[in-house]
C-alpha positions in Angstrom: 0.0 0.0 0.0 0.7 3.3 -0.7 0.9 6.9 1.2 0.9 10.3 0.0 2.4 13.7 0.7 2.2 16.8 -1.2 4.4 19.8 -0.9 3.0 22.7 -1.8 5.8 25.6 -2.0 5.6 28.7 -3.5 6.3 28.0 -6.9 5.0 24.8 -7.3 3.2 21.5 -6.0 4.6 18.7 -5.4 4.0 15.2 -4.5 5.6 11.6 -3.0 4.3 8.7 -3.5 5.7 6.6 -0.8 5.8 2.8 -0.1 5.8 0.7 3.3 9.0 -0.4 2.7 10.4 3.9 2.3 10.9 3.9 -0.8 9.6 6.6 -3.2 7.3 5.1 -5.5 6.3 7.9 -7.9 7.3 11.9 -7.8 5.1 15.1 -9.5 5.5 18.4 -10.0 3.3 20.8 -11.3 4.4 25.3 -11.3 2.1 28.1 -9.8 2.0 31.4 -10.6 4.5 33.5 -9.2 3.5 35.7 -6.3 2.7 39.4 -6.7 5.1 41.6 -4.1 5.8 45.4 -4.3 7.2 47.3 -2.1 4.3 48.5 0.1 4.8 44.9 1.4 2.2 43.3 -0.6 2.7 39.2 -1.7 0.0 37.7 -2.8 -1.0 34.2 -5.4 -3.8 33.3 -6.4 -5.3 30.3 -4.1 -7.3 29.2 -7.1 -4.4 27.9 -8.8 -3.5 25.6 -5.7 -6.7 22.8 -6.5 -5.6 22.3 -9.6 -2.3 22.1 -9.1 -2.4 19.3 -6.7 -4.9 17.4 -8.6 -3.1 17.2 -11.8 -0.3 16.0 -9.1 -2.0 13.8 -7.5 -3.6 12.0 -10.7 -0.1 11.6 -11.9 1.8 9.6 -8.8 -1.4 7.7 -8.4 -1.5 6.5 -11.8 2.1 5.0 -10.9 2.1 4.3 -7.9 -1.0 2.5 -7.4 -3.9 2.4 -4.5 -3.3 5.0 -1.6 -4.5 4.4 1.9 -3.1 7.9 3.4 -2.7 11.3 2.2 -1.4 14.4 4.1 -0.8 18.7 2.7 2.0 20.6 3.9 2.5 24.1 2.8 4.7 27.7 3.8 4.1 28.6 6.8 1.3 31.8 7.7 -0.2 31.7 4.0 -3.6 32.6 4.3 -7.1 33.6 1.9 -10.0 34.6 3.2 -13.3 32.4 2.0 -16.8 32.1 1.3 -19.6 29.7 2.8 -18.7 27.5 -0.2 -14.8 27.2 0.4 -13.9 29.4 -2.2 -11.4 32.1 -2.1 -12.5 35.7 -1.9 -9.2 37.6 -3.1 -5.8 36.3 -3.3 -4.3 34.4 -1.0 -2.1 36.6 1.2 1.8 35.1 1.8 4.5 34.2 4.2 6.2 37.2 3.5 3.1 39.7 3.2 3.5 42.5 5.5 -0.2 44.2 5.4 -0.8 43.0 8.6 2.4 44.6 10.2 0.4 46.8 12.5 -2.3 44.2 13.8 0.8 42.3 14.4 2.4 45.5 17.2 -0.7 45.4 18.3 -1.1 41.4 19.5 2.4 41.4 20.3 1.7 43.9 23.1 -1.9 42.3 24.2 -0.8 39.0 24.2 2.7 39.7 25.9 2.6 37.5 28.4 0.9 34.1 26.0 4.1 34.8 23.9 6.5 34.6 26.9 5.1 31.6 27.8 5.4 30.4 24.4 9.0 31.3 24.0 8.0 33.3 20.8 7.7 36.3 19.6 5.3 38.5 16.7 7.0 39.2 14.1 5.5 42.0 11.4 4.8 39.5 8.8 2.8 36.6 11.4 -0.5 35.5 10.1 -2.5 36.6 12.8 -2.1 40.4 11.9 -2.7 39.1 8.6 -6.4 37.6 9.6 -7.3 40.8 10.8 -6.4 42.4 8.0 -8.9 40.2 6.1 -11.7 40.2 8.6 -12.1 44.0 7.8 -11.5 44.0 4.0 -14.2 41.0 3.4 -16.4 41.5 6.0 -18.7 39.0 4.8 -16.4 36.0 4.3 -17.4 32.6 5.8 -13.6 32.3 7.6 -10.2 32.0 6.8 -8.1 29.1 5.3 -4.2 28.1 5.4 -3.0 26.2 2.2 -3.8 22.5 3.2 -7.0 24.2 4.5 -8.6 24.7 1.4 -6.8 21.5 -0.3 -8.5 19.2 2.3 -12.2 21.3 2.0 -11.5 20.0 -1.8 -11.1 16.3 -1.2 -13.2 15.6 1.2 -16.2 18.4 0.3 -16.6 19.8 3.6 -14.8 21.9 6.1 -12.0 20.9 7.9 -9.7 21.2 10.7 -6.6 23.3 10.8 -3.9 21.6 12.1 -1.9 23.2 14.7 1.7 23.4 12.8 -0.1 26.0 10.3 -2.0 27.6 12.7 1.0 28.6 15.0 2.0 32.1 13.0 -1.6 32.6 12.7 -2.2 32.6 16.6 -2.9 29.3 17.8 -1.3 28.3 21.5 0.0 25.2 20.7 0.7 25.1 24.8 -2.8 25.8 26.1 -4.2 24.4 22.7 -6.6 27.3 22.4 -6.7 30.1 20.0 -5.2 33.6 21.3 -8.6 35.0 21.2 -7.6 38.2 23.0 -5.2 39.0 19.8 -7.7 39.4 17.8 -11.0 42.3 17.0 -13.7 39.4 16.1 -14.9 36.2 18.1 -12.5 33.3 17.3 -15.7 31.3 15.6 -14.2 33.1 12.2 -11.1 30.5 13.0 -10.8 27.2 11.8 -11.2 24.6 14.3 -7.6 23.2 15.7 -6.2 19.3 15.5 -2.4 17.9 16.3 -0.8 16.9 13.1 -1.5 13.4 12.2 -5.2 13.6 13.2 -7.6 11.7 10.6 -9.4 14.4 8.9 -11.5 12.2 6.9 -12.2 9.4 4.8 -12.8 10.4 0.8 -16.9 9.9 0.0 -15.7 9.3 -3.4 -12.7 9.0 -5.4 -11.2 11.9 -6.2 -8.0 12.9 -8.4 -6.5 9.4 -8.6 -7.2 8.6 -5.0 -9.6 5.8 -4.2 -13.3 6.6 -1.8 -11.6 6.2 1.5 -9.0 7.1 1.5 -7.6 8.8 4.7 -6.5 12.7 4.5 -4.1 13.3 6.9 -3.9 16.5 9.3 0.0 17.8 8.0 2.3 20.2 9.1 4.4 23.1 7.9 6.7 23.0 5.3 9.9 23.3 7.6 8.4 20.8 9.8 8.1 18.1 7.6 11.0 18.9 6.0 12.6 17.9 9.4 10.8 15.0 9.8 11.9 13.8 6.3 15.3 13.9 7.8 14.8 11.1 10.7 14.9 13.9 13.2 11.7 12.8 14.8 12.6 11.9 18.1 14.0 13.9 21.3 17.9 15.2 21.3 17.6 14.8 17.3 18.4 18.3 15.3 18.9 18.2 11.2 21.1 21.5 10.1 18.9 22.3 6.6 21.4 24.4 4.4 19.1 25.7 1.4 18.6 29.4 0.8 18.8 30.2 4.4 20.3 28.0 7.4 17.6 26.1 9.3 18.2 24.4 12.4 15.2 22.4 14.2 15.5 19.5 16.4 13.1 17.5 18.9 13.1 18.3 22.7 11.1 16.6 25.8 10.1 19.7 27.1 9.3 23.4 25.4 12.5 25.4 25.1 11.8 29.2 25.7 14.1 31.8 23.5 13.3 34.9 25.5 15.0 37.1 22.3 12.7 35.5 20.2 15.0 34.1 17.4 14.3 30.6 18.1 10.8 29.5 18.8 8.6 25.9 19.2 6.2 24.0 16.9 4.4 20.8 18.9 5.5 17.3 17.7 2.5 15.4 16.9 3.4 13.0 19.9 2.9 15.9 22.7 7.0 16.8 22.7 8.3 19.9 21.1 10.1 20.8 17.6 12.1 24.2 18.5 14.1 25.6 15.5 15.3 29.0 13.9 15.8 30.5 10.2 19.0 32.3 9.3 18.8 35.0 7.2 22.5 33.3 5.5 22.6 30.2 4.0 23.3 29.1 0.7 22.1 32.2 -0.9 25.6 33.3 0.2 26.9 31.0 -3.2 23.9 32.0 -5.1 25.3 33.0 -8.6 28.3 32.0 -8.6 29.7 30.2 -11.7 31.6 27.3 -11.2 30.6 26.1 -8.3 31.9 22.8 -8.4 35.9 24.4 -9.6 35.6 27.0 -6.7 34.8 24.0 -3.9 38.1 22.0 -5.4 40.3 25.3 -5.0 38.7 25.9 -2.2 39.6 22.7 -0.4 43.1 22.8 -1.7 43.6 26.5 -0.2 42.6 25.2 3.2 41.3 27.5 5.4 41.2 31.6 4.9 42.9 34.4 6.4 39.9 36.7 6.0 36.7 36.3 8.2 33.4 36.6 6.4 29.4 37.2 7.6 28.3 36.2 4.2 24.7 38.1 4.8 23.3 39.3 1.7 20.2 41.5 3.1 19.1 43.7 5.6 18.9 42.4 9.0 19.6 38.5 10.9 17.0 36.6 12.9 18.5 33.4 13.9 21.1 33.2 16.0 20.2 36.2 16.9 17.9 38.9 16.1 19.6 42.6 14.9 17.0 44.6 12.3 19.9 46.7 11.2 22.4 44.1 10.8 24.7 43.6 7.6 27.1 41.3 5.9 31.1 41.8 6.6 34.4 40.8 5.7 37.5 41.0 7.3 40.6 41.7 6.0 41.7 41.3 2.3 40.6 38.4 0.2 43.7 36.9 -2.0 41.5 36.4 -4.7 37.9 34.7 -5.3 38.9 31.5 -4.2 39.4 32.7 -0.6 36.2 34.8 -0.7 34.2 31.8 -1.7 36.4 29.9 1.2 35.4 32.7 3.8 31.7 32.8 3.0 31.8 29.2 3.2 33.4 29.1 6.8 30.9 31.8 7.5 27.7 30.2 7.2 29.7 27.4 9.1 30.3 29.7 12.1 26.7 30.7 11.9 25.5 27.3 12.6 27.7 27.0 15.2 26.6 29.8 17.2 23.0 28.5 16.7 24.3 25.3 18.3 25.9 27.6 21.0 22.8 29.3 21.7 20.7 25.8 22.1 23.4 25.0 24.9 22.9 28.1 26.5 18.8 27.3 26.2 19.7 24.3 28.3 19.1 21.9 24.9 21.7 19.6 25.0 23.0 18.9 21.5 25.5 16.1 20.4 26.8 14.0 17.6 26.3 13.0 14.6 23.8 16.2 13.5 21.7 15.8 10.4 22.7 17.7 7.6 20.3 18.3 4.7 19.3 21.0 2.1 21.0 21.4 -1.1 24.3 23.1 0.5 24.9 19.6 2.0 25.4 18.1 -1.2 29.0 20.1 -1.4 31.9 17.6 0.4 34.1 20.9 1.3 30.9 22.7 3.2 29.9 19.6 5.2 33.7 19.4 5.9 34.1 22.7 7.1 30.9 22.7 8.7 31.8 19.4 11.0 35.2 20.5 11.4 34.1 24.0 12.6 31.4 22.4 14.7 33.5 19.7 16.2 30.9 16.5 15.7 29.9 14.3 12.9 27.2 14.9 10.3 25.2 12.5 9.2 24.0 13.4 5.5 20.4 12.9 5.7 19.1 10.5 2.4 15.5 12.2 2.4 14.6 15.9 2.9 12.0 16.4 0.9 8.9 18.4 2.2 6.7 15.8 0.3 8.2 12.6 1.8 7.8 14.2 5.6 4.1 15.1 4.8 4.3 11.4 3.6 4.9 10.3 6.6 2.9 12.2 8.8 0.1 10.5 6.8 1.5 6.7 7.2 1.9 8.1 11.6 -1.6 8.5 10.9 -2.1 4.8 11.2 0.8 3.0 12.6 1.0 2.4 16.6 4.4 4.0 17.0 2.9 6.8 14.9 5.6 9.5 14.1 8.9 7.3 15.6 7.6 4.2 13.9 6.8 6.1 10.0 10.5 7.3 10.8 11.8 3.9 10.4 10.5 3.8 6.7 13.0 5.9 5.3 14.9 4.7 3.2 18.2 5.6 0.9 22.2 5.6 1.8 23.3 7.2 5.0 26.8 9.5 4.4 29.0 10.5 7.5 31.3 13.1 7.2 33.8 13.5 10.0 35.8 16.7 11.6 39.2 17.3 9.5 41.9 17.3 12.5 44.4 19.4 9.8 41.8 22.3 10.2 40.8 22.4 13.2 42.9 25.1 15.1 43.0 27.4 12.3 39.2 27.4 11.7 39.1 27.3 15.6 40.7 30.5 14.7 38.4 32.6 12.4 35.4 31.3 14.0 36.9 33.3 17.4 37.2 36.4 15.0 34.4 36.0 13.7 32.4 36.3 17.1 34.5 39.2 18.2 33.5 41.0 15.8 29.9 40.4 16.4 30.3 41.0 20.6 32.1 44.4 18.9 29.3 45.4 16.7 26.7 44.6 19.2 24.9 41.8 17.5 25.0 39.6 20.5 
């Protein structure tokens, strides 16, 4: 039998197809239209390209993959539309990024001061929540609100359903009390969706619907970062993955709730009652982003050893994970030799970054040890997982799987299992790669990494 997870990301849908045995059975993709930003903070896509999308996806892996038992939506975080009685959208759905609700969002931040305290997390001018109030007043006469896999679910099964609580956290759900932060908000929280853990059985389908066969099981998911975790293996407490994509991500599992009082690193809640605490750097692999010959710069690179110059390799305005500085920007110091030194130094940079994110988990009381998961497309480069275990002084263990679709995957199959989440983890499969600390480095990237966090206690960034 078969299980399903669909991804769907800002420019596209896609889906797994996912056996018992791990293995990825069938893949699809299909493109949406690209989101409409300016610089009033507007971003906005139209949700009524989302249905189709993930039908046309979804007719395609079952058509190769066979019967499915399970299937589970995950989606970008905070990407709401408001709706009518029917389940239509009104407008366009308003994104991740949109920043309309900036002023709602001041607002709840002050109300709900103490919630967020207890939560360990902080409102940021782009959360959801400032967002739903922003809709409440332009459509006054919408039915409610809907996140991505909101709407998709309404679709397959032809009713309403529950949000699940991984979505609903930027749009301000207290995944601690369970409850909707109803005191953050200027209408009656009935306007909400109603709130299950991931996992949760939404519903069985009445009929079959875009390849899937009449009931089949839709699956409460979770948020795109999430389940790109899970993908990973880290499912289980004193488990964190290091996801190097366009930005650094680091999330792990923890027993108890880990509270960040600056704000940079804050909880979702693990389907099995623990917590998934993690934080987005603004730097990453967009550092590289570019560059021509990638592959010729890593192999000069790795013969130069390490750099003499020190580099923040931040491309925009402003950090939020390790720490959180508005104004801060990108450095480097001293003289580069020449562009294979640079690319040397922004590599080692995004290196010391995760270290200080490991740093600050320590000083959260998270313990943190060997072998971390690497994952995300910057893993796929020998030198930076190298550097990056040599830098952090443990082992990394290149993660097979880290696809968004393959964790929402398996959020369906925990749907049904008895181990749930820590028994659909066993099903992944693929080839595991360790990369060890180089003891030739150590000392001198020991080295730069003390620079580089001088120069950030000089600056004032933490």
């Amino acid at each position: 039998m078969t299980v399903v997870g669909v991804d769907v990301a800002t420019a596209g849908v896609r889906a797994f197809a996912v056996g018992d045995d791990g293995s990825v059975r069938a893949t699809a993709s299909a493109p949406l239209p690209a989101p409409v930003r300016d610089e009033s903070g507007r971003s906005e896509q139209d949700a009524r390209s989302w249905w189709p999308a993930v039908e046309a996806v979804l007719c395609r892996v079952t058509a190769e993959a066979g019967p499915v038992r399970e299937v589970a939506v995950s989606a970008t975080s905070g990407t709401i539309v408001a709706v009518d009685d029917r389940g239509e959208p009104l407008g366009p759905a308003l994104m991740y990024d949109d920043r309309r609700g900036a002023d709602d969002n001041a607002k709840a931040a002050a109300v709900g001061a103490q919630r967020w305290r207890e939560l360990g997390m902080s409102v940021s001018p782009t959360a959801a929540l400032g967002r739903i109030n922003w809709l409440r007043r332009a459509f006054p006469g919408a039915a409610g609100v809907r996140h991505t896999p909101d709407l998709i679910g309404e679709k397959l099964l032809g009713r309403p359903v529950a949000t699940d609580s991984s979505h609903a956290l930027k749009s301000g759900y207290d995944p601690l009390r369970e409850e909707w932060a109803a005191e953050v908000f200027d209408f009656g929280v009935d306007w909400l969706p109603e709130v299950v853990r991931p996992t949760t059985v939404l519903g069985e389908l009445p009929r079959a619907v875009a390849g899937l066969p009449q009931g089949c099981l839709v699956v409460a998911g979770m948020t795109d970062g999430c389940a790109g975790q899970l993908a990973t293996g880290a499912v289980t407490p004193g488990r964190f993955v290091g996801i190097l994509g366009t930005t650094y991500v680091l999330k792990g599992v923890t027993e108890q709730l880990v509270r960040d009082p600056s704000g940079a690193m804050y909880s979702h809640r693990h389907p099995d009652g623990w917590w998934l605490p993690g934080g987005a750097s603004n730097t990453g692999g967009e550092a590289v982003a570019g560059v021509p010959n990638l592959a010729q710069l890593d192999e000069a690179a790795a013969r130069l050893g390490p750099a003499r110059v020190v580099a923040y390799p931040l491309k925009r305005a402003g950090e939020r994970f390790p720490f959180v500085t508005p104004d801060a920007r990108g450095f480097v110091l001293g003289e580069p030799r020449d562009e294979v030194e640079l690319h040397r130094a922004r590599l080692e940079g995004v290196a010391f970054v995760e270290r200080l994110a490991l740093e600050r988990l320590r000083e959260l009381g998270v313990p943190v040890s060997g072998p971390l998961v690497a994952a995300g497309g910057g893993s796929r480069s020998p030198l930076w997982t190298r550097i990056r275990a040599t830098v952090n002084g443990m082992d990394l263990r290149i993660s097979p799987q880290a696809e968004t679709g393959y964790g929402a995957a398996m959020l369906a199959a925990a749907a049904v299992l008895p181990g749930g989440l820590t028994e659909a983890a066993e099903m992944i499969s693929g080839e595991e790669t360790l990369i060890e600390p180089d003891p030739a480095e150590r000392d001198a990237l020991e080295e730069n990494y003390e620079r580089f966090k001088g120069e950030l206690l000089s600056r004032g960034w933490i």
